[in-house]
C-alpha positions as CSV (number, residue, x, y, z in Angstrom):
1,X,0.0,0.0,0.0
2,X,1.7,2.9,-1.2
3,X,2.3,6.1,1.5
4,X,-0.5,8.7,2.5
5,X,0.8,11.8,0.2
6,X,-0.5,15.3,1.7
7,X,0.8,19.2,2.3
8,X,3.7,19.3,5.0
9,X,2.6,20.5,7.9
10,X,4.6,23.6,8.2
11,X,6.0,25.5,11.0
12,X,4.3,26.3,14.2
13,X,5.6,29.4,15.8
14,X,3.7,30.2,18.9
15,X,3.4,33.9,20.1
16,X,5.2,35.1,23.8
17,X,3.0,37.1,25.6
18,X,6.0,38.1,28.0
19,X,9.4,38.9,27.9
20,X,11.3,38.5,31.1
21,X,14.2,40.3,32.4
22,X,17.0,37.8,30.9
23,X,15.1,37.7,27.4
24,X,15.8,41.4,27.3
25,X,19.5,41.0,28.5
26,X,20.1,38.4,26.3
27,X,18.7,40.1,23.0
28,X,20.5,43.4,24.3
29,X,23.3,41.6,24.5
30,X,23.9,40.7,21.0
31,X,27.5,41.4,19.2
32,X,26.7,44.9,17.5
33,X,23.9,46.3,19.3
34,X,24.1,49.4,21.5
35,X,22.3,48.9,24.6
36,X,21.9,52.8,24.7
37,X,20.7,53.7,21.4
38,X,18.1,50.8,21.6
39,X,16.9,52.5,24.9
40,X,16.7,56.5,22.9
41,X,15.3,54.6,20.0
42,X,12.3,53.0,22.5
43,X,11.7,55.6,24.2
44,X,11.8,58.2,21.3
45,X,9.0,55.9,20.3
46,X,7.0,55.5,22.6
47,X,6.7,59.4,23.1
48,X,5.3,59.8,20.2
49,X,2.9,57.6,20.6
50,X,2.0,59.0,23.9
51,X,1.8,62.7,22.3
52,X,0.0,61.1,18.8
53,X,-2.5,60.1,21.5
54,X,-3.0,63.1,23.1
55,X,-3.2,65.2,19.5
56,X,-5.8,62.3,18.3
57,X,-7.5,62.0,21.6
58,X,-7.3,58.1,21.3
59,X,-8.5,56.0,24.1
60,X,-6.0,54.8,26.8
61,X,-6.1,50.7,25.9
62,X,-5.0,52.4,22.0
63,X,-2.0,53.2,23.7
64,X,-1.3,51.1,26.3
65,X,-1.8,48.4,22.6
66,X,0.3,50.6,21.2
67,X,3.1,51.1,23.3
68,X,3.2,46.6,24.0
69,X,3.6,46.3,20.4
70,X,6.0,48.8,19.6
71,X,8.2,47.0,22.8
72,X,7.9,43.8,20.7
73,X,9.1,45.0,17.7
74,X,11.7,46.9,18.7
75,X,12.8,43.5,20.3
76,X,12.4,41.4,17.2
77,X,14.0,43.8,15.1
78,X,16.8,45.1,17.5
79,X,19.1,46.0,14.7
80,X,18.1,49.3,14.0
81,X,17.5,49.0,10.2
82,X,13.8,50.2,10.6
83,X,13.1,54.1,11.5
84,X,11.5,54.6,15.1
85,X,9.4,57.3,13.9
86,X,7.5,54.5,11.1
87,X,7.5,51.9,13.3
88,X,6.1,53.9,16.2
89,X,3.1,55.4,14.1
90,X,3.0,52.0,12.3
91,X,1.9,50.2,15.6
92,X,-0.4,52.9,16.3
93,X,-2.1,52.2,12.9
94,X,-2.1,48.3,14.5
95,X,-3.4,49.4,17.6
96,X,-6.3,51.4,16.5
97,X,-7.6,48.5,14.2
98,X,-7.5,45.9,17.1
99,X,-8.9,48.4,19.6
100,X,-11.7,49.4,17.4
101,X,-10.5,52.9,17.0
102,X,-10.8,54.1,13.4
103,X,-8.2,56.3,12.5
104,X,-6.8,55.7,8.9
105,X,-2.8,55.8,8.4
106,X,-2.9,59.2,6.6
107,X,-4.8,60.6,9.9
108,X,-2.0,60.0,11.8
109,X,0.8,61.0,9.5
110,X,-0.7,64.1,9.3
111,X,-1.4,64.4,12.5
112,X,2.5,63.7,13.4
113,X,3.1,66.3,10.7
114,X,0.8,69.0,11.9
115,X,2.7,68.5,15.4
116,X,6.0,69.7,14.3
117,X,4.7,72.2,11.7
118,X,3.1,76.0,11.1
119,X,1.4,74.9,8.5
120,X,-1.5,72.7,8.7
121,X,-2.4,70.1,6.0
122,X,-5.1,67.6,5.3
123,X,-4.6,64.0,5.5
124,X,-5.4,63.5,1.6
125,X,-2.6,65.5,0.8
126,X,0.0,64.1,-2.0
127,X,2.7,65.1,0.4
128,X,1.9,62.0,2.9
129,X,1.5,59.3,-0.2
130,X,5.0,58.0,0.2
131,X,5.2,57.7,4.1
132,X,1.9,56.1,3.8
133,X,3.3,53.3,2.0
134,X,6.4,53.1,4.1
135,X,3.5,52.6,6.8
136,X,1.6,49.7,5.4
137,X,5.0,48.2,4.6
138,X,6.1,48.5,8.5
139,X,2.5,47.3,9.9
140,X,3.7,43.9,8.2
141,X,6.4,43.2,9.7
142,X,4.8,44.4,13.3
143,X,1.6,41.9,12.6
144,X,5.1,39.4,12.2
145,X,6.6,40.7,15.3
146,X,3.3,39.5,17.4
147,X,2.9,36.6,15.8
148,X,-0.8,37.9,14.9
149,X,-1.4,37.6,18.8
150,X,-2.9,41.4,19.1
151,X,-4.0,40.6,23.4
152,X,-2.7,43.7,25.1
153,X,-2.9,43.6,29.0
154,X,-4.9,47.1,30.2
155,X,-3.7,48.0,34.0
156,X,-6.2,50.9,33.7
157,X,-9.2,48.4,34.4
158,X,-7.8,47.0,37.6
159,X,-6.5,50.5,38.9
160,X,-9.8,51.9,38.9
161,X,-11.3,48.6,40.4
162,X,-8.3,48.6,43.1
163,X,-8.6,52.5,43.9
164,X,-12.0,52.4,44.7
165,X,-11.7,49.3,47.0
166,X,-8.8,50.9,48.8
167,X,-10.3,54.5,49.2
168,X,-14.3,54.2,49.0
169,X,-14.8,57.8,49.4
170,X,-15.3,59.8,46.5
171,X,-13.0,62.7,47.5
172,X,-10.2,60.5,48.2
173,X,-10.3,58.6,45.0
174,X,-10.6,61.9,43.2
175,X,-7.7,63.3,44.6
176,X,-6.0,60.1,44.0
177,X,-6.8,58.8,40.7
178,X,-5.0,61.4,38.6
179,X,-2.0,61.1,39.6
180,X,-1.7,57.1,39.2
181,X,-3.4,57.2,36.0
182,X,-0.4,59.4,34.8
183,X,2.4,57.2,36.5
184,X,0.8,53.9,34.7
185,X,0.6,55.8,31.6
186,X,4.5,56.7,31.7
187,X,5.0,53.0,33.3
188,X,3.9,52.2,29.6
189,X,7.4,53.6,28.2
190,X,9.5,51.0,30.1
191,X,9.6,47.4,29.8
192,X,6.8,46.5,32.1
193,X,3.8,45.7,30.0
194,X,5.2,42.8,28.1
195,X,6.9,41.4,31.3
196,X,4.1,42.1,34.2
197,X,0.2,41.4,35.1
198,X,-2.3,43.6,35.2
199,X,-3.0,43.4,38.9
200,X,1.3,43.8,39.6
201,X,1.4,47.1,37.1
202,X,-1.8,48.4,39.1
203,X,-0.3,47.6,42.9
204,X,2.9,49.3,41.4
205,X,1.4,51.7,40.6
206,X,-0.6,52.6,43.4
207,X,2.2,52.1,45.8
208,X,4.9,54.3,44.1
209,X,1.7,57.4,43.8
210,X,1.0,57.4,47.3
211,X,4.9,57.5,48.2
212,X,5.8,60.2,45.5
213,X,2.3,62.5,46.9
214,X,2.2,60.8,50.0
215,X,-1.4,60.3,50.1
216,X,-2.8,57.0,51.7
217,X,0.7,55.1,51.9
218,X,-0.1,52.9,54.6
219,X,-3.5,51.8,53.1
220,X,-1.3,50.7,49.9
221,X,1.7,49.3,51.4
222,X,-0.6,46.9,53.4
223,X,-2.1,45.5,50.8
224,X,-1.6,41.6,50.6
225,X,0.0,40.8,47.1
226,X,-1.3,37.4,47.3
227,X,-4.8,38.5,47.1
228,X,-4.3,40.2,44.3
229,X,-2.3,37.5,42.4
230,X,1.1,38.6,42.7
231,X,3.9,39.1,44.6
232,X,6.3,41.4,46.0
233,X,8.9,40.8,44.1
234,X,7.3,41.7,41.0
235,X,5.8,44.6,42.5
236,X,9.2,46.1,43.5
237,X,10.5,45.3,40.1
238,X,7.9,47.3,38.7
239,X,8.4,50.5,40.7
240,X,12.1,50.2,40.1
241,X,11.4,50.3,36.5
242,X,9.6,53.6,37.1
243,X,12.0,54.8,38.9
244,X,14.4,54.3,36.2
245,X,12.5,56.3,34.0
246,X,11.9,59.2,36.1
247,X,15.4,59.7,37.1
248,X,17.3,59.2,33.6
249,X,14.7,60.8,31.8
250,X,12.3,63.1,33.7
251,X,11.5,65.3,30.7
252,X,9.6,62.8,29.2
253,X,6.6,62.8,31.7
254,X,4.9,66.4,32.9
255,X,4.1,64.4,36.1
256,X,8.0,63.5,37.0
257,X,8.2,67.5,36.0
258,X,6.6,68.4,39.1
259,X,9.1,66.8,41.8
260,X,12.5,67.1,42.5
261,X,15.2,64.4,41.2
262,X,15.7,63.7,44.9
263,X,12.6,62.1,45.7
264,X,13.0,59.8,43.3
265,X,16.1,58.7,44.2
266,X,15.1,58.5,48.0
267,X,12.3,56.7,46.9
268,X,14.8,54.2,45.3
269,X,17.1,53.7,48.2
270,X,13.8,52.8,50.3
271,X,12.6,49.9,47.7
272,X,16.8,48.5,47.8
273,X,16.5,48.4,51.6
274,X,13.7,46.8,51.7
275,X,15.1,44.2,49.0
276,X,18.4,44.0,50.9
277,X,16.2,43.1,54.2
278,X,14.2,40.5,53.2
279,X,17.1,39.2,50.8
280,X,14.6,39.5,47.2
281,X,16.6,39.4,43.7
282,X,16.1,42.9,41.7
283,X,14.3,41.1,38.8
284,X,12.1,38.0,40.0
285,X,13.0,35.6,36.7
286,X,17.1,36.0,36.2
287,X,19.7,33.8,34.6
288,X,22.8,33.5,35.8
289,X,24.0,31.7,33.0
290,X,22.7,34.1,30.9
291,X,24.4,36.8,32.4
292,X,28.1,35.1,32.1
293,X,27.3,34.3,28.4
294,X,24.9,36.5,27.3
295,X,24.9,35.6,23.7
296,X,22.2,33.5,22.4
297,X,22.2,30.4,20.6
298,X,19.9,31.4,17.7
299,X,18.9,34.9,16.9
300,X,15.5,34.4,17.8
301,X,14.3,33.9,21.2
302,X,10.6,32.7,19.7
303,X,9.2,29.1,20.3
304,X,9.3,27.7,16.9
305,X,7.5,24.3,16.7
306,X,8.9,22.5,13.3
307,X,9.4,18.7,12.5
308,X,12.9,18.0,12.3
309,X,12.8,17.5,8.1
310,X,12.2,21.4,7.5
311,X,15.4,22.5,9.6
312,X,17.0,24.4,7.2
313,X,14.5,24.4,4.4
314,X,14.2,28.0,3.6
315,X,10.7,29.5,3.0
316,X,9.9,26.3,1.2
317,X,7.4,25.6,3.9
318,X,4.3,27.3,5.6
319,X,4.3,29.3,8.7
320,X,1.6,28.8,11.2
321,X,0.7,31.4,14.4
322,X,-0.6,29.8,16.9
323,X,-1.9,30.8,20.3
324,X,-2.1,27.6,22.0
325,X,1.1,25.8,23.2
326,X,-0.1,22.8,24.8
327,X,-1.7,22.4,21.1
328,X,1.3,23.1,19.1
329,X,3.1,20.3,21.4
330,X,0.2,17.7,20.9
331,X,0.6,18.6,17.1
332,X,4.3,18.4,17.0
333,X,4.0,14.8,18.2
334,X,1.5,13.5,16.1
335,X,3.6,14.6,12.8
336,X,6.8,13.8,14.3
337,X,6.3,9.5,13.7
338,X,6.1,10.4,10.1
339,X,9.2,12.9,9.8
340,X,11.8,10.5,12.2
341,X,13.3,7.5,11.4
342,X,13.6,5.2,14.0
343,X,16.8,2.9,14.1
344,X,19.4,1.2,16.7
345,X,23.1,1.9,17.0
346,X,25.6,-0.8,18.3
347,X,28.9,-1.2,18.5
348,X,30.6,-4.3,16.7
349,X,34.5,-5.4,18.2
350,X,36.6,-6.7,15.5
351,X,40.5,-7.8,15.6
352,X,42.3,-6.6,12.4
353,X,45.9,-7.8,11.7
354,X,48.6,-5.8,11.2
355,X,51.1,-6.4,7.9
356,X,54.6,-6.6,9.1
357,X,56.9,-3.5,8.3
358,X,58.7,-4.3,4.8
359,X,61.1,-2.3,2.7
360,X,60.0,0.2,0.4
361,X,59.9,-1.3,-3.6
362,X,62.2,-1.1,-5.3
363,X,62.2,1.2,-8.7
364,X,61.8,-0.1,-12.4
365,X,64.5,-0.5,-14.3
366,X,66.7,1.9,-16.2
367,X,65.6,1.1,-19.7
368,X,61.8,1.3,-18.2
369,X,62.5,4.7,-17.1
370,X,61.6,7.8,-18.5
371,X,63.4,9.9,-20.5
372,X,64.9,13.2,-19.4
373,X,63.2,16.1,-20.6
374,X,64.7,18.9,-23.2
375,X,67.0,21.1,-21.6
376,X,67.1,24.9,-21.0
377,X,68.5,27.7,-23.3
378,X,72.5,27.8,-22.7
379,X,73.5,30.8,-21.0
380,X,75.6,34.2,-22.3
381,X,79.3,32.5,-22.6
382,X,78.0,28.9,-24.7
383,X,77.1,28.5,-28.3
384,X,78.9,28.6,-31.8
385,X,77.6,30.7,-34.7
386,X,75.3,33.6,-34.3
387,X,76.4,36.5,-31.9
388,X,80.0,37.2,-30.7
389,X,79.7,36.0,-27.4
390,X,82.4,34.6,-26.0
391,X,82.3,30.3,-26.3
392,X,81.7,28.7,-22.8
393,X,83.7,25.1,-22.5
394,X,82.8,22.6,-24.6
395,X,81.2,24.8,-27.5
396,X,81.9,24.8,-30.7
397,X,84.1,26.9,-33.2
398,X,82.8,30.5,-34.2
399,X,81.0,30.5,-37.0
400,X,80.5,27.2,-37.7
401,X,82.0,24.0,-38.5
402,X,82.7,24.6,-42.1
403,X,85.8,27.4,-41.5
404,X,89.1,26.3,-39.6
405,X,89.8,28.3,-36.6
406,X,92.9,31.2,-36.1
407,X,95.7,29.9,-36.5
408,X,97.9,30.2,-33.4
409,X,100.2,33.3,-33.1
410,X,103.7,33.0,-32.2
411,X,106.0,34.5,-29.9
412,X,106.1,38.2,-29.3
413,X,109.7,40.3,-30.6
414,X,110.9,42.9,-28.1
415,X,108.9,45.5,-29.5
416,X,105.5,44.1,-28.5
417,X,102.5,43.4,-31.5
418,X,100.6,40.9,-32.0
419,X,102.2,37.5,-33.9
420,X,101.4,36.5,-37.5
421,X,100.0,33.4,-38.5
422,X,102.6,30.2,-38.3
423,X,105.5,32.5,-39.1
424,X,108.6,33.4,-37.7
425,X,108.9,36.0,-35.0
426,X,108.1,39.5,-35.3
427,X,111.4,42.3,-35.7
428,X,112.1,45.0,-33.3
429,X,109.6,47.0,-34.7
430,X,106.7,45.1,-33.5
431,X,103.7,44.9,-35.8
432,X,102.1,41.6,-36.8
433,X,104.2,38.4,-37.9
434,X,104.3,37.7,-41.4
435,X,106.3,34.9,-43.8
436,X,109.4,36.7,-42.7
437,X,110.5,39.7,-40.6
438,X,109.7,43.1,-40.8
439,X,112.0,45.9,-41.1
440,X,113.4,48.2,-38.6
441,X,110.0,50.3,-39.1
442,X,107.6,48.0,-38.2
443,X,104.7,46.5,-40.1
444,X,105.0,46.5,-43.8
445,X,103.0,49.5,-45.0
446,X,103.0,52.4,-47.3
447,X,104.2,54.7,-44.7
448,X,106.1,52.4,-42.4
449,X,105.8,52.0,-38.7
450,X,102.3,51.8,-36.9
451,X,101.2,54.7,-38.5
452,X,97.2,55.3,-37.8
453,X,96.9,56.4,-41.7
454,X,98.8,53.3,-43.4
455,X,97.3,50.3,-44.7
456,X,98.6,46.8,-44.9
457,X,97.3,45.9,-48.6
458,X,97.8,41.7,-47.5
459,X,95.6,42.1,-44.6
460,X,91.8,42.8,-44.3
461,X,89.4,43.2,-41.4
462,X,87.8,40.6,-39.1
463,X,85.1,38.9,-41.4
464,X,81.7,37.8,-39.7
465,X,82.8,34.5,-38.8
466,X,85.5,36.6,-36.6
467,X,88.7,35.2,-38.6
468,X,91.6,36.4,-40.5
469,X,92.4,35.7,-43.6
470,X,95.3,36.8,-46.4
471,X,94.4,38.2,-49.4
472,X,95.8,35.7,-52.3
């Protein structure tokens, strides 16, 4: 029966709906990634969104969506290659279709525009057609980034629910209310919505108002974290986020504008002691190991579900979001049986002999061998005929084998010259030898002696073969 043939099943990748303290340090952590212009580029962000929310008048979940996914994009796309100001009004655009909030993408562009600009314009201008592609483009990858999961926790909800359980007069909560509705909205800058609760961001919250105005502390620093499923720990790590923000970077919220730097810091050194007492870690979920190497294996920190045959494989297969991860596990190991192959491994002993150390063979024979190869040109003193060069040893005659060499000279007279041919020796004169000796003058020329103007009639130059010969 031939195999059951159907589409491959595709990669699961399952969406994180928070990002703990070491997730951050590792993905911060990355070889070429600046820890301090990912924290301008965040926060640059998210202040716009905070300010395109106040021009717009957008509801407070719109942001707080807002604000969650521009967190996780910045995280997925830590690089840098993408502008902050796009992405930031590009998960606006996201967060006002999953809120129900209709704004259109040219809205806010022009909105962002009219912020920073004397002159007014209309959404429809032509002016905004290329950014608003650039936005669509981005909302892509941000849909990517979440993994299409668009749940946003709102703290708002549970503040109001907590505030008027804690202070049940109406004056009270008035007077209170305000004040922590700001801090939650700056808490929305930091990291804490995609690593808290609700009901931890809204007992933060509550605590760190009361001790910055001082209002009700005692009623918020009793409250049991338990019964409002948490803990402390959490809680603290909150605030000290907060804190954070307020004291690096107090111009970005009008509420940190109205008290001095020292409160925050006092505020600070209370939280630490109270850490330091009851011996609790800064950040309540912490890797050691992550800390001493902070690089990760992969450069995603996602939870990919895939069957082992499309490792590798490109964009050859389909990518699944899914929300479930008890399902994506049940799934994984159903379709696994069909992508493994299951087999044994043993080890099998075996005794192998070893030959005995021999001689190298010997070569073939010298007729069986090959013949040398040509040899190089000769060098500047070999050769016969051709240039003058002088002969090395061994060559042959100048000019060739067909004319006899110079005949040997013979002995010198006292007056120096060069000797003849096989004749007898030259006079007193000097001069060259001849068939018999030379008068007192010298050689045997029209003007006697070695006159530079005379002219031996029986002699002529060297020929091209470089000999001498006598003119019959």
């Amino acid at each position: 029966m031939a195999p059951d043939v159907g589409p491959h099943p595709g990669v699961i990748k399952v969406s994180r709906q928070y990002y703990f303290e070491h997730l951050i340090h590792r993905k911060m952590s990355k070889p070429g990634v600046d820890p301090a212009r990912e924290e301008d580029y965040r926060l640059k962000g998210a202040q716009l969104i905070y300010e395109l929310k106040q021009e717009l008048l957008l509801p407070a979940k719109t942001y707080s969506a807002a604000c969650v996914f521009y967190h996780r994009f910045r995280l997925k796309h830590i690089s840098g290659q993408h502008n902050w100001r796009d992405a930031a009004i590009a998960c606006l655009f996201l967060a006002c279709k999953t809120e129900d909030t209709l704004k259109k993408a040219r809205e806010i562009i022009c909105a962002n525009y009219n912020m920073k600009n004397a002159d007014k314009k209309i959404p429809d201008d032509k002016q905004f057609d290329a950014p608003h592609k650039v936005v669509i483009g981005l909302e892509r990858l941000v849909i990517e980034a979440t993994h299409f999961d668009f749940r946003a926790r709102n703290p708002h909800d549970v503040l109001v629910k907590v505030v008027k359980r804690i202070l049940p007069d109406k004056q009270d909560g008035h007077a209170f209310f305000p004040a922590a509705f700001q801090v939650s909205l700056d808490m929305h800058k930091t990291y804490a919505p995609i690593k808290q609760t609700s009901h931890t961001m809204a007992l933060a919250v509550c605590e760190l108002t009361a001790l910055l105005t001082g209002l009700h502390v005692e009623k918020f620093q009793n409250l049991d974290p338990t019964a409002n499923y948490t803990d402390r720990v959490s809680v603290t790590e909150t605030m000290l986020d907060i804190l954070d923000l307020y004291e690096n970077h107090q111009h970005l919220s009008d509420f940190a504008k109205q008290f001095p730097l020292e409160a925050f810091i006092n505020i600070k050194i209370l939280v630490n002691k109270e850490l330091d007492e009851k011996n609790m870690p800064r950040y309540k979920f912490q890797c050691a190991e992550c800390q001493k190497d902070p690089e990760p294996a992969s450069d995603s920190d996602e939870p990919d579900f895939l069957p082992p045959a499309t490792k590798g494989s490109g964009g050859e297969v389909t990518t699944r979001y899914v929300f479930d991860t008890e399902e994506a596990g049940m799934e994984l190991d159903t379709v696994r049986k069909y992508f493994e192959d299951d087999f044994d491994v043993f080890e099998v002993e075996g005794e192998e002999e070893i030959p005995p150390d021999s001689p190298p063979p010997p070569g073939p024979p010298r007729d069986q061998q090959h013949p040398r190869g040509p040899r190089g040109p000769r060098g500047p003193g070999g050769g016969g005929g051709g240039a003058r060069g002088r002969r090395g040893p061994g060559g042959p005659p100048r000019g060739g084998s067909s004319n006899e060499p110079f005949p040997p000279r013979g002995p010198r007279g006292p007056g120096g010259g060069g000797g003849g041919g096989n004749g007898p020796p030259r006079g007193p004169g000097g001069g060259g030898g001849g068939p018999g000796p030379r008068g007192p003058g010298g050689d045997e020329r029209a003007g006697g002696g070695r006159d530079r103007g005379g002219h031996n009639g029986n002699w002529r130059p060297r020929n091209r073969q470089g000999n001498r010969r006598r003119r019959d």
